[in-house]
C-alpha positions as CSV (number, residue, x, y, z in Angstrom):
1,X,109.0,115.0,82.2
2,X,110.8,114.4,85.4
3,X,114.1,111.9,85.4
4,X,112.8,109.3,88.3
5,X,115.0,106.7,86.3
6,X,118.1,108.9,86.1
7,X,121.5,106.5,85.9
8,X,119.3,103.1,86.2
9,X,119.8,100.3,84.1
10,X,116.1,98.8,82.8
11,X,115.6,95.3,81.0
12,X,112.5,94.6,79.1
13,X,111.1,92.1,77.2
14,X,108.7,92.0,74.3
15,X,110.0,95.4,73.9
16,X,109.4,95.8,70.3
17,X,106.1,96.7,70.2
18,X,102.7,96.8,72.7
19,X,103.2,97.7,76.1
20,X,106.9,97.4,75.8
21,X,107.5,99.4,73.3
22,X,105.5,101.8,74.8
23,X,107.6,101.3,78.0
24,X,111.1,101.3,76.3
25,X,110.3,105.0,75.5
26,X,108.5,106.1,78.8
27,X,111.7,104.4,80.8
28,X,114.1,105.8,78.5
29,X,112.0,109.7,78.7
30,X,112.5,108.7,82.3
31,X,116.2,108.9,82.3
32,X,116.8,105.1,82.3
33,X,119.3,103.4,79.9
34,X,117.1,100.7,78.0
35,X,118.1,97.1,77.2
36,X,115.2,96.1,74.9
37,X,115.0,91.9,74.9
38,X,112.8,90.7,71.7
39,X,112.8,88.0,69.8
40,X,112.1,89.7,66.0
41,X,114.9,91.2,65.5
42,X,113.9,94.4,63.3
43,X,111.4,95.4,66.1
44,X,113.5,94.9,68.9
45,X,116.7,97.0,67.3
46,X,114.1,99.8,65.6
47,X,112.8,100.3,69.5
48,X,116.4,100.8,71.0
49,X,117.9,102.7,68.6
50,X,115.1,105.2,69.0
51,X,115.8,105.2,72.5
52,X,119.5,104.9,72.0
53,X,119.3,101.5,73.9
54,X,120.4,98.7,73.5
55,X,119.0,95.9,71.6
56,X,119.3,91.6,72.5
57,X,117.7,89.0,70.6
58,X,116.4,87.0,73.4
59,X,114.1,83.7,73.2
60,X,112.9,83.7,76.7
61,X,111.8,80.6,77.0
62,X,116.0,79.8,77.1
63,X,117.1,80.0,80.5
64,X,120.9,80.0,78.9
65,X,119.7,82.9,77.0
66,X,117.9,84.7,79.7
67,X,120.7,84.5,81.9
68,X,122.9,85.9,79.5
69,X,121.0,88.8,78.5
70,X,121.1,89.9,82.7
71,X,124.6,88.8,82.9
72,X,126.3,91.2,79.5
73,X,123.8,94.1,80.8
74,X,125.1,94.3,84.2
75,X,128.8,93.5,82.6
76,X,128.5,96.3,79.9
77,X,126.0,98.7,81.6
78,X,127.1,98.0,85.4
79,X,123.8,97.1,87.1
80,X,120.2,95.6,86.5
81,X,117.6,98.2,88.0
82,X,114.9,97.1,86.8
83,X,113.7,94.0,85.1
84,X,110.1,94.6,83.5
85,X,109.8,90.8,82.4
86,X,106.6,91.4,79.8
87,X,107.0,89.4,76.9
88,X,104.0,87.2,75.8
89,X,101.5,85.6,73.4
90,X,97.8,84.7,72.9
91,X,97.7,82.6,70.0
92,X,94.2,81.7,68.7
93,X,94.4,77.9,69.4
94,X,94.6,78.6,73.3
95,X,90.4,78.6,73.6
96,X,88.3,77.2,75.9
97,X,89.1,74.2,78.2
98,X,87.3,71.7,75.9
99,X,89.0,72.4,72.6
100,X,92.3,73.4,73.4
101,X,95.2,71.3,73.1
102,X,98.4,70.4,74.9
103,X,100.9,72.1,72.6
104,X,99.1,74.8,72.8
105,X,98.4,74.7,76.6
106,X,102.6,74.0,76.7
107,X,103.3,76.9,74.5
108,X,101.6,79.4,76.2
109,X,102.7,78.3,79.4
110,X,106.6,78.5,78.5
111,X,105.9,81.7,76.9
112,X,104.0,83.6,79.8
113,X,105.1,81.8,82.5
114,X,107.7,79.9,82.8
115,X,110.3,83.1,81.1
116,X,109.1,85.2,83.7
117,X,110.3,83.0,85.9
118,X,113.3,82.7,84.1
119,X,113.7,86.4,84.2
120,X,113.2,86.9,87.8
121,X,115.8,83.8,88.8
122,X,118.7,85.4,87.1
123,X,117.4,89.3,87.5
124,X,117.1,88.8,91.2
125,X,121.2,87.9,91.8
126,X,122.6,91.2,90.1
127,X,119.9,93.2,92.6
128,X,120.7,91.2,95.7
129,X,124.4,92.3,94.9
130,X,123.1,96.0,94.5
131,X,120.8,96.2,97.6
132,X,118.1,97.1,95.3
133,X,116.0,96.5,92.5
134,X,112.2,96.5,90.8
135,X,111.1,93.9,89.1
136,X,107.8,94.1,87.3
137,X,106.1,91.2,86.1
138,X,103.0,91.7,83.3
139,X,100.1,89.5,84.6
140,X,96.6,90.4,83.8
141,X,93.3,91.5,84.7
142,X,92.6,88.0,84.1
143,X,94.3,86.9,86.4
144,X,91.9,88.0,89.1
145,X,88.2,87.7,86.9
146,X,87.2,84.9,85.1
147,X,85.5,85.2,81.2
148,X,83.2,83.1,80.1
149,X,84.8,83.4,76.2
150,X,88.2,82.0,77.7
151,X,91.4,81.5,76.6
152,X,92.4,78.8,79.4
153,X,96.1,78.5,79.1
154,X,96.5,82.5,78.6
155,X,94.1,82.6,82.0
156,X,96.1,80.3,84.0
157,X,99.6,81.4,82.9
158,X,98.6,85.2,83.9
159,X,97.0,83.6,87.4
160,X,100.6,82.0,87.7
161,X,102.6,85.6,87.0
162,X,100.5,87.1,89.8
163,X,101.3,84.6,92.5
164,X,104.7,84.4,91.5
165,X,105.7,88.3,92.0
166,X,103.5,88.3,95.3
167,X,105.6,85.2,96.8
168,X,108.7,86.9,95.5
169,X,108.2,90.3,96.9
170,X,107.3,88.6,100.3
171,X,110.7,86.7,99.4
172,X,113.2,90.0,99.3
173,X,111.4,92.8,100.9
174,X,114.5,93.4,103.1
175,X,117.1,92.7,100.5
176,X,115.8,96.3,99.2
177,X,114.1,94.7,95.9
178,X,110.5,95.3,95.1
179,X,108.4,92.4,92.9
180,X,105.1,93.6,91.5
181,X,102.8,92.1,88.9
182,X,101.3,94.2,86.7
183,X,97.5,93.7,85.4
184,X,96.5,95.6,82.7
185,X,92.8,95.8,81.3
186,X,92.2,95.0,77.6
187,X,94.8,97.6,75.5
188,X,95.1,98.9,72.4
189,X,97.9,96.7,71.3
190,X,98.6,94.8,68.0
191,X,98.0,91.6,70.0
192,X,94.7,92.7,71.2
193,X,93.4,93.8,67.9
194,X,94.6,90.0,66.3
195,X,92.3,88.4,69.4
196,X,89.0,90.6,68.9
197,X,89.5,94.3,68.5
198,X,88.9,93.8,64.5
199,X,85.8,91.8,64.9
200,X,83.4,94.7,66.2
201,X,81.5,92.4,67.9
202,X,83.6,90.4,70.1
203,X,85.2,94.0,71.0
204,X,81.6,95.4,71.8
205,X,81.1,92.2,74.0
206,X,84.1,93.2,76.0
207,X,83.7,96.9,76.3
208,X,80.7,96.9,77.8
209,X,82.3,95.8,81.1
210,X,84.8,98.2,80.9
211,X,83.4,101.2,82.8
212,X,85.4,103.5,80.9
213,X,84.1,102.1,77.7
214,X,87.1,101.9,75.7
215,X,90.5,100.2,76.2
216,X,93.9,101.2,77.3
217,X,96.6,103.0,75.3
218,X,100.1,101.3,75.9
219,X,101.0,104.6,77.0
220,X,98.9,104.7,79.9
221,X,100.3,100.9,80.3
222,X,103.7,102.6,80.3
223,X,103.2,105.0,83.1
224,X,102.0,102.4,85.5
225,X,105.2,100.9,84.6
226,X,107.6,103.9,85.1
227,X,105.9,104.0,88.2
228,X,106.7,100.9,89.9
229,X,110.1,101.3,88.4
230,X,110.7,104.3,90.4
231,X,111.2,105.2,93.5
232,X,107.9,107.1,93.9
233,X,106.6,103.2,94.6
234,X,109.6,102.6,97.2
235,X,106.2,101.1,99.6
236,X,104.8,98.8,97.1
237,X,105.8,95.7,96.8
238,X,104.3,92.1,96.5
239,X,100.9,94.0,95.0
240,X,98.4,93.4,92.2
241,X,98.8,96.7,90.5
242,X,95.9,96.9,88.3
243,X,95.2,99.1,85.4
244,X,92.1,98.5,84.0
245,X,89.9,100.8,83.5
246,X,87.7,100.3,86.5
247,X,86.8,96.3,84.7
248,X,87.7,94.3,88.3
249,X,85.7,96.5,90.0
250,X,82.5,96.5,88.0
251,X,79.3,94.8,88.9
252,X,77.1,97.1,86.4
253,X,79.2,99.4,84.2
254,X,77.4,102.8,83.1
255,X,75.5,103.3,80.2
C-alpha cells in the first residue's frame, strides 16, 4: 500500500468501530499517525492501540471537549492534517415526521450535526496556521434522496453536514484547506444491521435500489476516505463525494 499520509496527523471520530474503525486502520496503513476520538472507551483504545494511535475519550457534542481534543493533538503530535469528523447515531425513536419526538429530534441533531460543526470550528484554526488541511465530514446518501420509510431527524441532520462542508470549502479554498462531505450508501456496519440489516425484509426493501445489490464494506468506506485525505484529491473540495453503490443514480436498478 502506498504512504499518501506519510508524517500527517489525522483526527477521527466514532473511530471505534463502523466506518471509522475501518478508517483508523486505512489512514494509519496510509502512513498517517491516528488520533482515534470515541466516546466508549474500550473501543476507542482497542482501535488505536492496534494502530499504535492514539486514543481520546471525546463526547462531541462538548465544544470544551472538542476543542481540547484538536488543541493536545496539534500540542503533542504538532499538526491537525486531517480532521475526518464521522461520529453519529440512528436511534430507533428518530421515525417518521408524525411519531417522532423532540428529544429525539434534539438528540440526533447534537449528535450528527451540531459536533461536526464543532469539529470543523476548532479543526479549521490549527490548518489555517499550517496552510493546509482536509477535513471530511460523513453526510449521507440521504442527504441528497428522500425515503419514504424515514428517519426525519437522521435525514435532516445529514442534509445539514452536506451544506455545511460545501459552504466551508467555498469558505477556505485559498487558505490551502479542502472541506468535503462524505455520502456513503447503506454499509455493512453494526449501526446498520441494529436499523434493518437483521430484519430480512426491511434490508430486501432497501437493496433492491441499490444497483449493485448489496451494501458497502467499511473498507470500501475507508478508501474513499484515504482518498480525500490525500493529496491525490488536492482539486476536490466543497463536493458531495458519494459512495453508494450507484443508489442516487438509480431510476430502475437491474434485476
Amino acid at each position: 500500500m502506498t504512504k499518501r499520509l506519510e508524517g500527517r496527523v489525522a483526527v477521527v471520530t466514532g473511530g471505534g468501530s463502523g466506518i471509522g474503525l475501518a478508517s483508523v486502520r486505512r489512514l494509519a496503513a496510509e502512513g498517517a499517525r491516528v488520533v482515534v476520538a470515541d466516546v466508549d472507551p474500550d473501543a476507542g483504545k482497542a482501535a488505536a492501540d492496534a494502530v499504535d494511535g492514539v486514543y481520546t475519550q471525546v463526547d462531541v457534542t462538548d465544544e470544551e471537549q472538542v476543542a481540547a481534543l484538536f488543541q493536545t493533538t496539534a500540542d503533542t503530535l504538532g499538526s491537525v492534517d486531517v480532521a475526518f469528523n464521522n461520529a453519529g447515531i440512528s436511534p430507533p425513536d428518530d421515525d417518521s415526521i408524525l411519531t417522532t419526538g423532540i428529544e429525539a429530534w434534539n438528540r440526533v441533531q447534537q449528535v450528527n450535526l451540531t459536533s461536526v460543526y464543532l469539529c470543523c470550528k476548532h479543526a479549521l484554526p490549527h490548518m489555517q496556521r499550517q496552510g493546509r488541511g482536509s477535513i471530511i465530514n460523513t453526510a449521507s446518501f440521504v442527504a441528497t434522496m428522500g425515503a419514504a420509510t424515514s428517519q426525519i431527524s437522521y435525514t435532516a441532520s445529514k442534509g445539514g453536514v452536506l451544506a455545511m462542508s460545501r459552504e466551508l470549502g467555498v469558505q477556505f479554498a485559498r487558505s490551502g484547506i479542502r472541506v468535503n462531505a462524505l455520502s456513503p450508501g447503506p454499509v455493512n456496519t453494526p449501526l446498520l444491521e441494529e436499523l434493518f440489516a437483521k430484519d430480512a425484509e426491511r434490508a430486501a426493501r432497501r437493496l433492491v435500489h441499490v444497483p449493485m445489490g448489496r451494501f458497502a464494506e467499511p473498507e470500501e468506506i475507508a478508501a474513499a476516505v484515504a482518498f480525500l485525505a490525500s493529496d491525490d484529491s488536492s482539486f476536490i473540495t466543497a463536493s458531495n463525494f458519494l459512495v453508494d453503490g450507484g443508489i442516487s443514480g438509480a431510476y430502475v436498478t437491474p434485476l
